[in-house]
C-alpha positions in Angstrom: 91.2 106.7 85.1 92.3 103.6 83.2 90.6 103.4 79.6 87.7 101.5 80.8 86.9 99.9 84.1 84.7 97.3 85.2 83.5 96.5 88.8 85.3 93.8 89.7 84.6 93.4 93.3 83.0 96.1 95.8 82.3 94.1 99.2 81.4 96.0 102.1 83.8 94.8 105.5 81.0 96.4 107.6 78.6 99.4 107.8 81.8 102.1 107.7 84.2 100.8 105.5 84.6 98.8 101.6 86.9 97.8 99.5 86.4 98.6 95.7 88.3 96.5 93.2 88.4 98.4 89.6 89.5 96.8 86.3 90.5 97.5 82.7 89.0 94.3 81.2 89.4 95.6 77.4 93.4 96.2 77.5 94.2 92.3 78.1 98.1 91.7 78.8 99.4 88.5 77.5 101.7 86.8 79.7 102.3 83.2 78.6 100.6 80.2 77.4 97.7 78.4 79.0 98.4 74.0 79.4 96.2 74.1 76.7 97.5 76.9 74.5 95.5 79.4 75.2 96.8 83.2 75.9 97.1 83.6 79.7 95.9 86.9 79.9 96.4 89.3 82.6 94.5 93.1 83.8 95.7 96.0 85.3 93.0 97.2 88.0 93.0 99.0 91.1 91.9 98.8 94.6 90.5 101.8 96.5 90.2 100.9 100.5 88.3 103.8 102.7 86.3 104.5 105.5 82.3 106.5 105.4 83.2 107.7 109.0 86.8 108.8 108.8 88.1 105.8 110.8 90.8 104.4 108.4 92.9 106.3 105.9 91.8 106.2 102.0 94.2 103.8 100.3 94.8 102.9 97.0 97.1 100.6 95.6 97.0 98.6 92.2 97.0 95.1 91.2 97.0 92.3 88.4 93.9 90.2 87.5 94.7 86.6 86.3 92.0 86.2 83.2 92.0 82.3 83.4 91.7 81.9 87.3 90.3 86.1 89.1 93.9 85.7 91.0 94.2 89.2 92.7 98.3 89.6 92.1 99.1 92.7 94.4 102.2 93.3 92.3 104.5 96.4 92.6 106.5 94.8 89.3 105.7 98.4 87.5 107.0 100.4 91.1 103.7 102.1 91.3 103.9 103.1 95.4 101.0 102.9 97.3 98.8 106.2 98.2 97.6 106.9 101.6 95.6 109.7 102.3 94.2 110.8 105.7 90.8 112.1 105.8 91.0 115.9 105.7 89.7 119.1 103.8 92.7 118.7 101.6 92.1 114.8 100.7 90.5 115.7 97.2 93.0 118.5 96.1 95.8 115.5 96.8 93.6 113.2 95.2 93.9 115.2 92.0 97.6 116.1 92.3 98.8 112.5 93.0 96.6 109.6 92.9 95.1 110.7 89.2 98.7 111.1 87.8 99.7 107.6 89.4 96.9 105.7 88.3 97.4 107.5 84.7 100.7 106.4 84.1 100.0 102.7 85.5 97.2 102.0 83.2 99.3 103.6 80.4 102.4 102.1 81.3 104.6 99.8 79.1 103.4 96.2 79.6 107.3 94.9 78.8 107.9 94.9 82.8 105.3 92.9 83.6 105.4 90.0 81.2 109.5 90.1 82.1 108.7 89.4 86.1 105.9 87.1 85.6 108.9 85.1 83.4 111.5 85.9 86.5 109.0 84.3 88.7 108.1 81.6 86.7 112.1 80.5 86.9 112.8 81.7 90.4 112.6 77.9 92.3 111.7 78.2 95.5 111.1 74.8 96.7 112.0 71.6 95.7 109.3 69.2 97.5 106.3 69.8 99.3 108.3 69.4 102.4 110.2 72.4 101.0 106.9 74.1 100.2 105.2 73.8 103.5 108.3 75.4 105.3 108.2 78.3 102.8 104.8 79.1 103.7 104.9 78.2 107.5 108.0 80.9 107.6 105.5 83.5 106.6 102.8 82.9 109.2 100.7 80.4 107.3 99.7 77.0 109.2 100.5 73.6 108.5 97.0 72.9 107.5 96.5 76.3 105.6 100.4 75.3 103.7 99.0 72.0 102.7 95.3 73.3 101.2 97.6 76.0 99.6 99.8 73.6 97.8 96.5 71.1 96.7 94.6 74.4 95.2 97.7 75.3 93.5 98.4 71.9 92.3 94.7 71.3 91.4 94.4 74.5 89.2 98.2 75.4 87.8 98.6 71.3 86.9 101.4 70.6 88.4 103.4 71.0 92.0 104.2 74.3 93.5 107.7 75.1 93.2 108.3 78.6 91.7 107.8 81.9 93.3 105.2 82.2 90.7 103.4 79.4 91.6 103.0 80.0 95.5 101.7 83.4 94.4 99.0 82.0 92.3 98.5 78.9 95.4 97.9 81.7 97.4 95.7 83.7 95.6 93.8 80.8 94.4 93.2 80.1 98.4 92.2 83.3 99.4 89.2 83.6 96.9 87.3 80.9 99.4 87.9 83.9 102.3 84.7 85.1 102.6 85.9 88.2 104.3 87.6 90.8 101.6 90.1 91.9 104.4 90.9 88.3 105.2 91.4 87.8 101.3 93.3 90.9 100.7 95.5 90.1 103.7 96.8 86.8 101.9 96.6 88.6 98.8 99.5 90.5 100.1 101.9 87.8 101.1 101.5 86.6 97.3 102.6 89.7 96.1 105.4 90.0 98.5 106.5 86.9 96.7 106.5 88.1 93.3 107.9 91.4 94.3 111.3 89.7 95.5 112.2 88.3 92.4 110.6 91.2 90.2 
């Protein structure tokens, strides 16, 4: 569906159900500028979530890929809404009807409304300290320790303190790739992109 699509990631959670993460690595979105002046480039992908056995619903939902660091942003910046289908005889006739169109117009979209939220994230301060940051992050379920390794990765890889709404997201992110579980990751993937999509 997008113009072309690379596996990104297709990890099996256990012998019923996988995640499949699919991404246009040849339409690059610039976003910024690297520390080092580099483009920070950015990918529009899509994750599919199902179940072999009928046990979950079939999901999709899309995402951004951060070139410079494989940062997962699920971002609804572009309003696509998420599809959930129950497994049934219909499931592929709804696959056609809605998720092809969706996915269609997301990889096809304009990319003006995502370089403008990744520059209202970028100035939307959240914290002012680390005390500050550790707070913001305990208040959505994260532990002390977990707030702290989240503000050292995001320190160690952005170059400097987290403080915007854009930095906690990429914290985060950068955190959950050393989940080894793709649920686990996904889960924390989420709370990033319920950050962005506040100030988006």
């Amino acid at each position: 569906v997008l113009h072309t699509l690379s596996l990104h990631d297709a990890l099996p959670i256990s012998d019923r159900d996988v995640f499949i993460f699919l991404v246009d690595d040849r339409n690059p979105i610039e976003v910024g500028k690297l520390p080092n002046g580099e483009p920070d480039l950015m990918f529009r992908g899509f994750i599919v979530k199902n179940s072999e056995v009928g046990s979950g619903a079939l999901v999709i939902l899309t995402f951004y890929l951060r070139g410079v660091c494989m940062n997962r942003n699920v971002w609804g910046c572009e309003r696509f809404e998420t599809i959930t289908m129950i497994h049934s005889k219909y499931a592929p006739s709804r696959f056609v009807e809605q998720a092809r169109p969706a996915l269609e117009s997301f990889a096809n979209g304009s990319s003006k409304t995502l370089i403008e939220g990744v520059q209202k994230a970028k100035a939307a301060k959240i914290a002012d300290d680390n005390d500050a940051a550790i707070d913001f992050l305990q208040n959505r379920n994260f532990s002390r320790k977990r707030a702290v390794e989240i503000l050292e990765v995001g320190e160690r890889e952005e170059g400097r303190p987290v403080r915007s709404a854009w930095d906690f997201a990429q914290a985060i992110t950068a955190t959950a790739r050393s989940l080894p579980n793709t649920d686990a990751r996904f889960d924390m993937e989420l709370v990033a992109g319920k950050i962005l999509d506040k100030v988006a």
